[in-house]
PDB file of N, CA, C and O in Angstrom:
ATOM      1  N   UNK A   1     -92.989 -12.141   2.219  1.00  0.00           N
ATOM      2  CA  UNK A   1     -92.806 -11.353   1.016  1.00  0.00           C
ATOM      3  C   UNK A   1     -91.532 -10.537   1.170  1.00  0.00           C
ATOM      4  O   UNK A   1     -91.063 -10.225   2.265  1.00  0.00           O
ATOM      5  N   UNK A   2     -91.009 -10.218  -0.003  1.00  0.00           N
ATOM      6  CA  UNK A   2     -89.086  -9.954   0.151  1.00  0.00           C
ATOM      7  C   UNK A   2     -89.559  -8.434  -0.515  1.00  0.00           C
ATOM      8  O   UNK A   2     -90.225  -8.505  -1.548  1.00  0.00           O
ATOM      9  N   UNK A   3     -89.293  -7.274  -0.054  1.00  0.00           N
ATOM     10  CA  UNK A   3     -89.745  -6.109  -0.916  1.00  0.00           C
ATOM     11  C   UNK A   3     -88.500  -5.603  -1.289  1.00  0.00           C
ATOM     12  O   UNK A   3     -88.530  -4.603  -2.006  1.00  0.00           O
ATOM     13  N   UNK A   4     -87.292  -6.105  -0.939  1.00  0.00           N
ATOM     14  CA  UNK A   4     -85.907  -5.712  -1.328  1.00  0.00           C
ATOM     15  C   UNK A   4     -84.788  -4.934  -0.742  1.00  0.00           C
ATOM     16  O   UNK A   4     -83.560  -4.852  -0.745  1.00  0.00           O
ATOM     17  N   UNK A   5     -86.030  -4.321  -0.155  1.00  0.00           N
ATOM     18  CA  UNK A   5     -85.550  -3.317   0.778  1.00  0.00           C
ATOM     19  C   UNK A   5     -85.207  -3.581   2.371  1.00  0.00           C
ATOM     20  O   UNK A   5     -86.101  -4.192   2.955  1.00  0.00           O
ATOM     21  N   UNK A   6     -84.154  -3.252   3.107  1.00  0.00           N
ATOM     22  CA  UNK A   6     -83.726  -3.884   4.362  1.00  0.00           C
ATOM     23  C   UNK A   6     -84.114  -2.708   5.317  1.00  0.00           C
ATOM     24  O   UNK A   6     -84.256  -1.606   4.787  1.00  0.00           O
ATOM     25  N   UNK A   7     -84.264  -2.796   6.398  1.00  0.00           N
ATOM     26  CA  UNK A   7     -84.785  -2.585   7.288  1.00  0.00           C
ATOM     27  C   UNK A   7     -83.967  -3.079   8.566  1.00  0.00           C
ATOM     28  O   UNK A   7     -84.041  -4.260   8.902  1.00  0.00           O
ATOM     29  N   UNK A   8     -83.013  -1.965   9.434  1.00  0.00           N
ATOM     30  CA  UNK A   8     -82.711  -2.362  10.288  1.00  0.00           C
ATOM     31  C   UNK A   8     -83.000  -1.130  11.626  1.00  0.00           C
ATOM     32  O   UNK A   8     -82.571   0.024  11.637  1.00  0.00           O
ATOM     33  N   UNK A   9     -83.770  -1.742  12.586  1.00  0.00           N
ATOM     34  CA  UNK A   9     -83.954  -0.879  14.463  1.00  0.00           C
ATOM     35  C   UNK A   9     -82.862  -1.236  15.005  1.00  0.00           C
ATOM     36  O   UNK A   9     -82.583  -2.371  15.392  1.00  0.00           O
ATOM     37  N   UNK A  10     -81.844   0.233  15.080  1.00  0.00           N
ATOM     38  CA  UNK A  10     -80.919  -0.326  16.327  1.00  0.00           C
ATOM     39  C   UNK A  10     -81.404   0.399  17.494  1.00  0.00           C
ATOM     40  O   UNK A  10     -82.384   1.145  17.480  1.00  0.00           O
ATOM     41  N   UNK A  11     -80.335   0.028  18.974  1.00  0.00           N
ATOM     42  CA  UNK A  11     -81.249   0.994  20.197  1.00  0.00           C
ATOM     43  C   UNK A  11     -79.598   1.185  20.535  1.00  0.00           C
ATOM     44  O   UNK A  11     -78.601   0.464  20.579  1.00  0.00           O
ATOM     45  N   UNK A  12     -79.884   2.381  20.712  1.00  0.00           N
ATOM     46  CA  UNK A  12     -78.522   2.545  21.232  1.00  0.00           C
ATOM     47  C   UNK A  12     -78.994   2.817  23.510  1.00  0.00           C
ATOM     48  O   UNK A  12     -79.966   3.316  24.077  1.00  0.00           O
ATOM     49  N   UNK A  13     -78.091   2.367  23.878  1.00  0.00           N
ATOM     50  CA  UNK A  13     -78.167   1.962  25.210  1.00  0.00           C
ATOM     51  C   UNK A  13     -76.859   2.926  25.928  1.00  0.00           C
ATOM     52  O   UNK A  13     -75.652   2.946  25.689  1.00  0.00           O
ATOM     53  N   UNK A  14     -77.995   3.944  27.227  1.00  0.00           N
ATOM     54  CA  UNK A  14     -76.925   4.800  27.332  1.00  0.00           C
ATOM     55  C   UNK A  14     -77.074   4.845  28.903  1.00  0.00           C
ATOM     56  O   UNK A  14     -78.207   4.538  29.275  1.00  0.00           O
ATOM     57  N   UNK A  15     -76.294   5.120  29.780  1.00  0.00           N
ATOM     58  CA  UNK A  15     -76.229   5.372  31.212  1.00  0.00           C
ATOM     59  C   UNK A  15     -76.377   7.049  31.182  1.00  0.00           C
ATOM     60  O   UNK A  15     -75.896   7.759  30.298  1.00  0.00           O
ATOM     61  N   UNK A  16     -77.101   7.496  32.270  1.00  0.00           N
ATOM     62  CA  UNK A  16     -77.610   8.746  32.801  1.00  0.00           C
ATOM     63  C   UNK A  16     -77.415   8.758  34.172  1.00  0.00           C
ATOM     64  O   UNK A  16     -78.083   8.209  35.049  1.00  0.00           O
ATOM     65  N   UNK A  17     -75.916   9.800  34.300  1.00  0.00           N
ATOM     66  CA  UNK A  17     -76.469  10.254  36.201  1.00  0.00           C
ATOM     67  C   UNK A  17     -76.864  11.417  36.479  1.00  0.00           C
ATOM     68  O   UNK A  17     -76.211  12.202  35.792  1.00  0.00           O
ATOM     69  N   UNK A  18     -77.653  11.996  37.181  1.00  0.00           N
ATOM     70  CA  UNK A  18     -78.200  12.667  37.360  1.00  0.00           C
ATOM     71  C   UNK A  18     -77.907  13.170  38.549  1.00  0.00           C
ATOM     72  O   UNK A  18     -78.078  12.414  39.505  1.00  0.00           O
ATOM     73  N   UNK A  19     -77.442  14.431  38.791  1.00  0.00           N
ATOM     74  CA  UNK A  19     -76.825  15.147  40.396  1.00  0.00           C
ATOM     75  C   UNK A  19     -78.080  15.370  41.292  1.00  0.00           C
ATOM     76  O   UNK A  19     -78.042  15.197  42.510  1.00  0.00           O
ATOM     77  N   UNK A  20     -79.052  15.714  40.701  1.00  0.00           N
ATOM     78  CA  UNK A  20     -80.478  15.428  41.874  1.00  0.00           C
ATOM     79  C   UNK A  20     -81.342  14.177  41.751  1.00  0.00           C
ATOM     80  O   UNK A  20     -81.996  13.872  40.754  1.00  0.00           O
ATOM     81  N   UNK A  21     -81.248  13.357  43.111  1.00  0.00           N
ATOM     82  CA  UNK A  21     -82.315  12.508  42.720  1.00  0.00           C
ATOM     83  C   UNK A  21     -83.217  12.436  43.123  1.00  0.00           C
ATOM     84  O   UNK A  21     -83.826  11.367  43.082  1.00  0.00           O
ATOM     85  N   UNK A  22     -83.655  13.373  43.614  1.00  0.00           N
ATOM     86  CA  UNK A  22     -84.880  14.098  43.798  1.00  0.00           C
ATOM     87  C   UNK A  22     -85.393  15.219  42.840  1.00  0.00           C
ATOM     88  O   UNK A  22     -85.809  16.252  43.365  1.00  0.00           O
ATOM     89  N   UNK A  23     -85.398  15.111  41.551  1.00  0.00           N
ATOM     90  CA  UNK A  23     -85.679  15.778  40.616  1.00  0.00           C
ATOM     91  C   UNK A  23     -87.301  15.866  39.740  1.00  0.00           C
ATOM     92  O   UNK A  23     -87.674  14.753  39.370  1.00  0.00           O
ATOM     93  N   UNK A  24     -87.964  16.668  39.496  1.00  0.00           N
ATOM     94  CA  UNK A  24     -89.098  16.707  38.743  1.00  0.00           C
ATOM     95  C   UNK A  24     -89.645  15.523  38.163  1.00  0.00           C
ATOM     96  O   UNK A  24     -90.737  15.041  38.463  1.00  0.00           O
ATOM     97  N   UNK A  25     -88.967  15.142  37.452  1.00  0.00           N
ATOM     98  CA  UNK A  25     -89.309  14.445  36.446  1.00  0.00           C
ATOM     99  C   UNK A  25     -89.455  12.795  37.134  1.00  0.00           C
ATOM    100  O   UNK A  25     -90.347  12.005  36.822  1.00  0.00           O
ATOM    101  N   UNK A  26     -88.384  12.533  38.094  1.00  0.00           N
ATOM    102  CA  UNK A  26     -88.839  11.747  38.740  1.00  0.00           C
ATOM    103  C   UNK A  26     -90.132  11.652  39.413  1.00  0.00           C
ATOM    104  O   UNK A  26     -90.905  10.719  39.190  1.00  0.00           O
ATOM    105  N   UNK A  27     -90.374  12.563  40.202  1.00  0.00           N
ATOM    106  CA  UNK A  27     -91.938  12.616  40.948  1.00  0.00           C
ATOM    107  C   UNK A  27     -93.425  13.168  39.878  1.00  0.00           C
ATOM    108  O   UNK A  27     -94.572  13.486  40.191  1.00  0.00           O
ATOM    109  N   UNK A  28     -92.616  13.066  38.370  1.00  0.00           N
ATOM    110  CA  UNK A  28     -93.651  13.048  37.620  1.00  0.00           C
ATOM    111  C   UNK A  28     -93.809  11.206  36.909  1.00  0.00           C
ATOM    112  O   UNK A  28     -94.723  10.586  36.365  1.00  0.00           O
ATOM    113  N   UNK A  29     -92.782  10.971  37.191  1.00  0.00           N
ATOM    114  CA  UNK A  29     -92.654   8.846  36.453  1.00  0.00           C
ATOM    115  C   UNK A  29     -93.583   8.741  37.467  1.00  0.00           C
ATOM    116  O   UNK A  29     -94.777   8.492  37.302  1.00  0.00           O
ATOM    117  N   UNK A  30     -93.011   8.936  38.545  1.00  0.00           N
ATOM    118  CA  UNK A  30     -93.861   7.922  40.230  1.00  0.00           C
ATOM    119  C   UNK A  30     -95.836   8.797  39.837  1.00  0.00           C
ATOM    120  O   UNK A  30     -96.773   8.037  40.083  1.00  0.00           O
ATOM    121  N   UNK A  31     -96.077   9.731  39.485  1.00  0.00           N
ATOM    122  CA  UNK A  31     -97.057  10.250  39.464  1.00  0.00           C
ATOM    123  C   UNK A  31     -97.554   9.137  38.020  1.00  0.00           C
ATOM    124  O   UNK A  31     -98.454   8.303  38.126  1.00  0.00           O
ATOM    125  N   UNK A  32     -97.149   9.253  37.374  1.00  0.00           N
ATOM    126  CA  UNK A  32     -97.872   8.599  35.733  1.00  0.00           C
ATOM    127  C   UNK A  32     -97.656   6.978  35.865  1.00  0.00           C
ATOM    128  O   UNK A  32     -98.240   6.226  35.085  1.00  0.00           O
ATOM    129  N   UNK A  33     -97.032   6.618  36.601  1.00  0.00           N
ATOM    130  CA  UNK A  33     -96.768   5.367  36.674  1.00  0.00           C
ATOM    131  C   UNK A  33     -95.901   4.712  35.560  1.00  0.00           C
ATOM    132  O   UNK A  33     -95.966   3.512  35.293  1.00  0.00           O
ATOM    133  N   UNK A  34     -95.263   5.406  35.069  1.00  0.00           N
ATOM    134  CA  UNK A  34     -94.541   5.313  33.956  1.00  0.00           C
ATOM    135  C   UNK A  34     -93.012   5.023  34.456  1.00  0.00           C
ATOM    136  O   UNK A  34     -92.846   5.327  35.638  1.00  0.00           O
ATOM    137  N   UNK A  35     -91.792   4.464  33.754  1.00  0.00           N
ATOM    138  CA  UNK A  35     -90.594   4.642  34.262  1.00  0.00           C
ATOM    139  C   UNK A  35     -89.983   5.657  34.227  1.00  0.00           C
ATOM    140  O   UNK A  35     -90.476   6.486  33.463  1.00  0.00           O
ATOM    141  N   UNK A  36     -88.898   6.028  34.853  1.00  0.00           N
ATOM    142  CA  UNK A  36     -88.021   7.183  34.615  1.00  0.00           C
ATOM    143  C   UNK A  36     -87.158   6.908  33.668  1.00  0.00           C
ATOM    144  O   UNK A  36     -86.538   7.942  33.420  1.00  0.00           O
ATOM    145  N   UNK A  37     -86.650   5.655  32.727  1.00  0.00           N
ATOM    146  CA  UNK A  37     -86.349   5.356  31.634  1.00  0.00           C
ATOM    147  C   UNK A  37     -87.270   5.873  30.429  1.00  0.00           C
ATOM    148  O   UNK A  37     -87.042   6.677  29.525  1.00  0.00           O
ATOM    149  N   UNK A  38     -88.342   5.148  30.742  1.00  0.00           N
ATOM    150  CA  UNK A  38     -89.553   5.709  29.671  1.00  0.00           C
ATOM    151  C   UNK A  38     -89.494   7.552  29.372  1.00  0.00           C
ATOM    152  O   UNK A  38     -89.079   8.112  28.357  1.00  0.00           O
ATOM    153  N   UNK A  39     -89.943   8.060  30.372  1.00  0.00           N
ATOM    154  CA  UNK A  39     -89.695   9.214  29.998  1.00  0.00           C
ATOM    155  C   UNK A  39     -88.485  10.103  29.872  1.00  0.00           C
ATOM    156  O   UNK A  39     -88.752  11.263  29.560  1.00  0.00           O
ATOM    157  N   UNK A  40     -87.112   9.788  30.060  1.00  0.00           N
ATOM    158  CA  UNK A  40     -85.969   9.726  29.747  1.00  0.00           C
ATOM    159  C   UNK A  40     -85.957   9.637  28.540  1.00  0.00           C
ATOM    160  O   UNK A  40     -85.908  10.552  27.717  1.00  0.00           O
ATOM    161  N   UNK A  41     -85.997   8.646  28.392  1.00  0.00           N
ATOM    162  CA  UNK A  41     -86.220   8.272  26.365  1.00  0.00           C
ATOM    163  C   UNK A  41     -87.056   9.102  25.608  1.00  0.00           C
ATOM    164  O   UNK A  41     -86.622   9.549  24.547  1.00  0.00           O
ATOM    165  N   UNK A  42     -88.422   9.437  26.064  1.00  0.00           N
ATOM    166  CA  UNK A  42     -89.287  10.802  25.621  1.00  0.00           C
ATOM    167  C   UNK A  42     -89.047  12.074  25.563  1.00  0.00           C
ATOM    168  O   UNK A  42     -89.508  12.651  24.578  1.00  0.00           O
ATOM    169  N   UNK A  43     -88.276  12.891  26.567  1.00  0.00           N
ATOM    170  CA  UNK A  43     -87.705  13.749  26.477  1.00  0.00           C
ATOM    171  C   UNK A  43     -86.623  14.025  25.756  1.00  0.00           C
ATOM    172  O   UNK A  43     -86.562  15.202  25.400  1.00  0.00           O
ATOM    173  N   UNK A  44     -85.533  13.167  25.339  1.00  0.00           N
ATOM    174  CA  UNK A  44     -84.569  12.793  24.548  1.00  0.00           C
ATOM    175  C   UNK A  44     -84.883  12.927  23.113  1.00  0.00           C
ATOM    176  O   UNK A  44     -84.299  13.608  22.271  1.00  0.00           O
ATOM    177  N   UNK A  45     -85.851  12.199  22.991  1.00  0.00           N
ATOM    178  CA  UNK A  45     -86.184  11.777  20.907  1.00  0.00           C
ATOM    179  C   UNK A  45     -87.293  12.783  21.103  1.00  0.00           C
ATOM    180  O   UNK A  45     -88.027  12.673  20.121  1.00  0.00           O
ATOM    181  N   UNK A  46     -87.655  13.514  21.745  1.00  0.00           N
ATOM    182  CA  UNK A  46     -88.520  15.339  21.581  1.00  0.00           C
ATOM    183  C   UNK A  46     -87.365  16.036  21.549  1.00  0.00           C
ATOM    184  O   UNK A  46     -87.560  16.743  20.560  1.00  0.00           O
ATOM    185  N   UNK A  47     -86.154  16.356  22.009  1.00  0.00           N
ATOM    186  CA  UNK A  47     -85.179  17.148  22.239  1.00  0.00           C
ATOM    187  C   UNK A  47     -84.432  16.962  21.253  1.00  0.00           C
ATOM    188  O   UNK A  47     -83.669  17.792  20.760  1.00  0.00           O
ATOM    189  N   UNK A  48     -84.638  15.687  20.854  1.00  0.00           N
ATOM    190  CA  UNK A  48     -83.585  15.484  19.350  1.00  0.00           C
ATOM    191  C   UNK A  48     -84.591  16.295  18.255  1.00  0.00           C
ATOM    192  O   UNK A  48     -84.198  17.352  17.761  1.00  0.00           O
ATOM    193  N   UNK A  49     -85.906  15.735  17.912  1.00  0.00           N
ATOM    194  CA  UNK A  49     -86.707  16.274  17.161  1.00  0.00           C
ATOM    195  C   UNK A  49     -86.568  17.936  16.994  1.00  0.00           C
ATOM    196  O   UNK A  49     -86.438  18.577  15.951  1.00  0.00           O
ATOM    197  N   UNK A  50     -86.640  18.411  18.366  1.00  0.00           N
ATOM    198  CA  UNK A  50     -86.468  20.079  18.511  1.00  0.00           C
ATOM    199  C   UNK A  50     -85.206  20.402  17.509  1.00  0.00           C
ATOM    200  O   UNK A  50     -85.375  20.764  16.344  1.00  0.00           O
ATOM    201  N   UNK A  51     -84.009  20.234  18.078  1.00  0.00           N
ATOM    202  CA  UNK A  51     -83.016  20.527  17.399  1.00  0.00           C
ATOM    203  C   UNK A  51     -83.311  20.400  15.649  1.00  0.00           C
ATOM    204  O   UNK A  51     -83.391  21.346  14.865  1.00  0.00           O
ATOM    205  N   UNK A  52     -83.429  19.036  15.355  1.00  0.00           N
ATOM    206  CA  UNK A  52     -83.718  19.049  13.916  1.00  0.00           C
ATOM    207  C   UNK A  52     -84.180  20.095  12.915  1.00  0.00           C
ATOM    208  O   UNK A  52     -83.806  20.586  11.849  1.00  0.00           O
ATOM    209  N   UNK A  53     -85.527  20.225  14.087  1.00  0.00           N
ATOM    210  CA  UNK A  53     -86.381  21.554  13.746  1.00  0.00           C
ATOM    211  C   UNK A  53     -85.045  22.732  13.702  1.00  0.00           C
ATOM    212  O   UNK A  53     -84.470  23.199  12.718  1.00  0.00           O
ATOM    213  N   UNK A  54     -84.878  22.926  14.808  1.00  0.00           N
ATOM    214  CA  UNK A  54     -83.782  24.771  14.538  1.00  0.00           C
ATOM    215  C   UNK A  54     -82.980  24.498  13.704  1.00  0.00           C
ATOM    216  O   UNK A  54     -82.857  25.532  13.048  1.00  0.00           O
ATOM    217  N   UNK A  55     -81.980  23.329  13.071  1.00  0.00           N
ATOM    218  CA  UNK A  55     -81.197  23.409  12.263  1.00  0.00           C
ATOM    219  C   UNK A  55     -81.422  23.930  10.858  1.00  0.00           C
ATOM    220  O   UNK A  55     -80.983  24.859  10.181  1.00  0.00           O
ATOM    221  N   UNK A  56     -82.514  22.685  10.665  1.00  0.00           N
ATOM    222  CA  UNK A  56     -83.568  23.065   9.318  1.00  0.00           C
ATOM    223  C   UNK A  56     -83.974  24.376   9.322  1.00  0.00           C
ATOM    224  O   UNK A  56     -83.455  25.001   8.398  1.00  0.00           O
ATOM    225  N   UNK A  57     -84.774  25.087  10.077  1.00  0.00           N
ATOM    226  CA  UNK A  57     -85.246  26.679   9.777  1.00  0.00           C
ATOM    227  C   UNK A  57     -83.726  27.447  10.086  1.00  0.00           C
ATOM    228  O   UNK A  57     -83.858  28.612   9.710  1.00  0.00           O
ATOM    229  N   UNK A  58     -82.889  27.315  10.414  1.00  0.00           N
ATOM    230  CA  UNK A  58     -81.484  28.000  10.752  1.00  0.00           C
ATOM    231  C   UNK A  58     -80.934  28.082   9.060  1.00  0.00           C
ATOM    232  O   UNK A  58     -80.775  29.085   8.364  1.00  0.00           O
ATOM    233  N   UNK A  59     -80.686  26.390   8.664  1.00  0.00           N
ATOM    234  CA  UNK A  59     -80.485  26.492   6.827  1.00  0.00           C
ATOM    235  C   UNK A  59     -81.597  27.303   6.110  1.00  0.00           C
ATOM    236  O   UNK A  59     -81.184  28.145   5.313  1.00  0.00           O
ATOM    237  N   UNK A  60     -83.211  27.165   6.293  1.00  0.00           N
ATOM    238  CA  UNK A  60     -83.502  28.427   5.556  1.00  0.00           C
ATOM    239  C   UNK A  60     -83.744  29.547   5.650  1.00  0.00           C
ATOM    240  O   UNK A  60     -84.486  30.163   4.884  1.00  0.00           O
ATOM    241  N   UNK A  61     -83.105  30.048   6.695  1.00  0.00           N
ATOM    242  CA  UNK A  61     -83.435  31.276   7.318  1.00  0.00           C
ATOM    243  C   UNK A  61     -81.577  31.946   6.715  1.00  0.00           C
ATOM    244  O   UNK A  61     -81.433  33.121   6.378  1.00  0.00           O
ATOM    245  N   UNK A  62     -80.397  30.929   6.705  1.00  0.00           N
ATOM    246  CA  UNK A  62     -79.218  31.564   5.826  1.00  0.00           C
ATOM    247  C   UNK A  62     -79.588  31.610   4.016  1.00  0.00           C
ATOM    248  O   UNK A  62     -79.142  32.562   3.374  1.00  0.00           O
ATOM    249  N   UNK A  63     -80.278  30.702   3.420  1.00  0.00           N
ATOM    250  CA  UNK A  63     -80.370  30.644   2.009  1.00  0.00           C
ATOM    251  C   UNK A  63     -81.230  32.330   2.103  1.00  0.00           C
ATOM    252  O   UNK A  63     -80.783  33.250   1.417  1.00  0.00           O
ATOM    253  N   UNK A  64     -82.448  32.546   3.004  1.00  0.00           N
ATOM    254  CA  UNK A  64     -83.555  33.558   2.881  1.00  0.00           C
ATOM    255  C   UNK A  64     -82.383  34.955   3.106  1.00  0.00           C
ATOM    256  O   UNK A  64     -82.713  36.042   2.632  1.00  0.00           O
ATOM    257  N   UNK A  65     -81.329  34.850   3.686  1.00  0.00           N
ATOM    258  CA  UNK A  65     -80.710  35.903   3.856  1.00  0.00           C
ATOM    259  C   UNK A  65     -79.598  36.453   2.622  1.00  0.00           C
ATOM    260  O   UNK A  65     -79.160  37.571   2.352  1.00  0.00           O
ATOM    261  N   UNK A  66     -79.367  34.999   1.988  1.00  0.00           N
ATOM    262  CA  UNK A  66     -78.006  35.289   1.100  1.00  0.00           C
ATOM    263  C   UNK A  66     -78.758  35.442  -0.452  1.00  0.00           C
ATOM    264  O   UNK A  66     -78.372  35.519  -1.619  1.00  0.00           O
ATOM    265  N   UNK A  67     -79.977  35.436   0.228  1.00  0.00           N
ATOM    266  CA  UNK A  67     -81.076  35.731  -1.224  1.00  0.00           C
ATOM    267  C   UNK A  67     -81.381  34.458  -2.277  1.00  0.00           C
ATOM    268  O   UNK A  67     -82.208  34.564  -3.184  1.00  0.00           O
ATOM    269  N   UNK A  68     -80.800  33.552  -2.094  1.00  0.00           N
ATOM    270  CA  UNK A  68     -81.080  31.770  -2.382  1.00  0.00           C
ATOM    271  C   UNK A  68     -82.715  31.094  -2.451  1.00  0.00           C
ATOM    272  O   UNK A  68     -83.155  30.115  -3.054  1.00  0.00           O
ATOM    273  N   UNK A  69     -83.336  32.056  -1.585  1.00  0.00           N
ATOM    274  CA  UNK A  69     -84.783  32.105  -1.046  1.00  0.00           C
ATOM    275  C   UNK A  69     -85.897  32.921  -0.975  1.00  0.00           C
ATOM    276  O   UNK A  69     -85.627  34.079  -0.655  1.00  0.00           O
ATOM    277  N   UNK A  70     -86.785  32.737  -1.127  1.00  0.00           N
ATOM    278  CA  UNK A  70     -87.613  34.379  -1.114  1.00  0.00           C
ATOM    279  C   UNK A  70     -88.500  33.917   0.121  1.00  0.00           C
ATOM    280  O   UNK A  70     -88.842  32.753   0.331  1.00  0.00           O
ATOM    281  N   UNK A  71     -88.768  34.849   0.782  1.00  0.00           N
ATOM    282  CA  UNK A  71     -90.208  34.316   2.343  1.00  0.00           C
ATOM    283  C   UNK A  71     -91.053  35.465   1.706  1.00  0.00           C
ATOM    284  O   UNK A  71     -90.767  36.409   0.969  1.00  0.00           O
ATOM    285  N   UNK A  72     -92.315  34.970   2.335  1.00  0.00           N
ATOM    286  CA  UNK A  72     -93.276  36.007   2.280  1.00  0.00           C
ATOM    287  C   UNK A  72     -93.922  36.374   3.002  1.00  0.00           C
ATOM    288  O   UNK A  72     -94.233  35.512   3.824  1.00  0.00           O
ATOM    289  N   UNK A  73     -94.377  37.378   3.170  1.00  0.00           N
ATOM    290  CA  UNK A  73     -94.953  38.438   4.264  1.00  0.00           C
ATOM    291  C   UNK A  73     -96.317  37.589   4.804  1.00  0.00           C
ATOM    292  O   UNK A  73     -97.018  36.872   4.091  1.00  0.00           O
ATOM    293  N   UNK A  74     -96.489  37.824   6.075  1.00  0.00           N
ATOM    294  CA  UNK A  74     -97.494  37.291   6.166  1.00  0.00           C
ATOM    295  C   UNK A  74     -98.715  37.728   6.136  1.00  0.00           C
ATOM    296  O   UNK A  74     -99.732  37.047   6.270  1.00  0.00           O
ATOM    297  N   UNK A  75     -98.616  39.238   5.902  1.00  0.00           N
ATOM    298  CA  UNK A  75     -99.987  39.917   5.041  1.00  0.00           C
ATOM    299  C   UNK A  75    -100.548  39.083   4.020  1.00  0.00           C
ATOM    300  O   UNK A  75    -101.675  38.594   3.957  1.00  0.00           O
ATOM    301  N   UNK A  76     -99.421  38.988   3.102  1.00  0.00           N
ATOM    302  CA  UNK A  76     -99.371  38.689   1.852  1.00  0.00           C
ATOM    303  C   UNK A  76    -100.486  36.872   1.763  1.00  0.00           C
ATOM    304  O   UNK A  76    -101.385  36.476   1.021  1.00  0.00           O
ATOM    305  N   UNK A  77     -99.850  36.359   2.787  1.00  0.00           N
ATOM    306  CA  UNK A  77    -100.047  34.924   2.946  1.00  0.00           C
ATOM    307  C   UNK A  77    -101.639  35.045   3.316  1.00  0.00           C
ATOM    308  O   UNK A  77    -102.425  34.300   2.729  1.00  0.00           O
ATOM    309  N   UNK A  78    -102.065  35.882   4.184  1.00  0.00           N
ATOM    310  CA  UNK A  78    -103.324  35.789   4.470  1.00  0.00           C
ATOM    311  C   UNK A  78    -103.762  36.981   4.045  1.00  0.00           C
ATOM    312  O   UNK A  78    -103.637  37.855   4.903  1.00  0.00           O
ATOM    313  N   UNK A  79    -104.186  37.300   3.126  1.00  0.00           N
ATOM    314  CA  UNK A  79    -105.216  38.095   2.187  1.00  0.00           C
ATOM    315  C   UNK A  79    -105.874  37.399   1.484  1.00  0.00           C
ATOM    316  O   UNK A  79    -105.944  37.836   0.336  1.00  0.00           O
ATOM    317  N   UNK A  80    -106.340  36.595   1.638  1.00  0.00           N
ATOM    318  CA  UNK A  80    -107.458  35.731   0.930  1.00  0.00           C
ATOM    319  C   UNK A  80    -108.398  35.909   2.019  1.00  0.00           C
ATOM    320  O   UNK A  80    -108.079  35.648   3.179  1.00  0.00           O
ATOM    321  N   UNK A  81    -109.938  36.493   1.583  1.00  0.00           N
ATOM    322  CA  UNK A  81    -110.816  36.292   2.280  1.00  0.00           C
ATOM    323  C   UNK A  81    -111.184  34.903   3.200  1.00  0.00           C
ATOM    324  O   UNK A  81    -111.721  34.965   4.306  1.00  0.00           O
ATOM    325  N   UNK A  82    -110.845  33.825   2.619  1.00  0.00           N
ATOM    326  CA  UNK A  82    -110.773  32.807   3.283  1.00  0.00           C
ATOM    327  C   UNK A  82    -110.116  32.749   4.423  1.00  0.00           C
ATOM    328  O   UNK A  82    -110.365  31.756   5.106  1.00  0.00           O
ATOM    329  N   UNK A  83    -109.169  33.690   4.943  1.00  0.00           N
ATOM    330  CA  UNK A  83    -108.844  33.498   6.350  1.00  0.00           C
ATOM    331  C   UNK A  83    -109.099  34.611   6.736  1.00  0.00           C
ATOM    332  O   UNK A  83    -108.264  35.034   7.535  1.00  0.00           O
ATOM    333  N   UNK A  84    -110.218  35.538   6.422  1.00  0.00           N
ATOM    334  CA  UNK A  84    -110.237  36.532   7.452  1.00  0.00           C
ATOM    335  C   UNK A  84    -111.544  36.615   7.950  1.00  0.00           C
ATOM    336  O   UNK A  84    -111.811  37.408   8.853  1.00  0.00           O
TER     337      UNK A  84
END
């Protein structure tokens, strides 16, 4: 079935040296049985994710300042008997 829409996974392929190789994270792969690639790659696309996150609340935390935005108190947010 053709839905029209394309769809492409690239991987981008990167070399890592590392000045200790005796480092944490290694004697946590050898502990999980996992690779040190594998979790390389996990820590990476969490660390990318993180950032995303601060950029995004960084843009509304300038609109909330230049007045673009309104926030609300968090009294305000929880005064409904329902959360107390």
């Amino acid at each position: 079935m053709n839905t029209g829409i394309a769809t492409k996974v690239r991987h981008v392929h990167l070399s890592v040296f590392l000045k200790k190789s005796g480092s944490a994270w290694m004697l946590f792969a050898s502990r999980t049985g996992r690779s040190k690639a594998h979790h390389l790659r996990e820590f990476i696309e969490r660390g990318l994710e993180d950032i995303e996150d601060y950029y995004l609340a960084a843009e509304v935390l300038a609109r909330i300042r230049s007045g673009e935005e309104d926030a609300m108190k968090a009294d305000d947010f929880w005064c409904d008997d329902v959360y107390r």
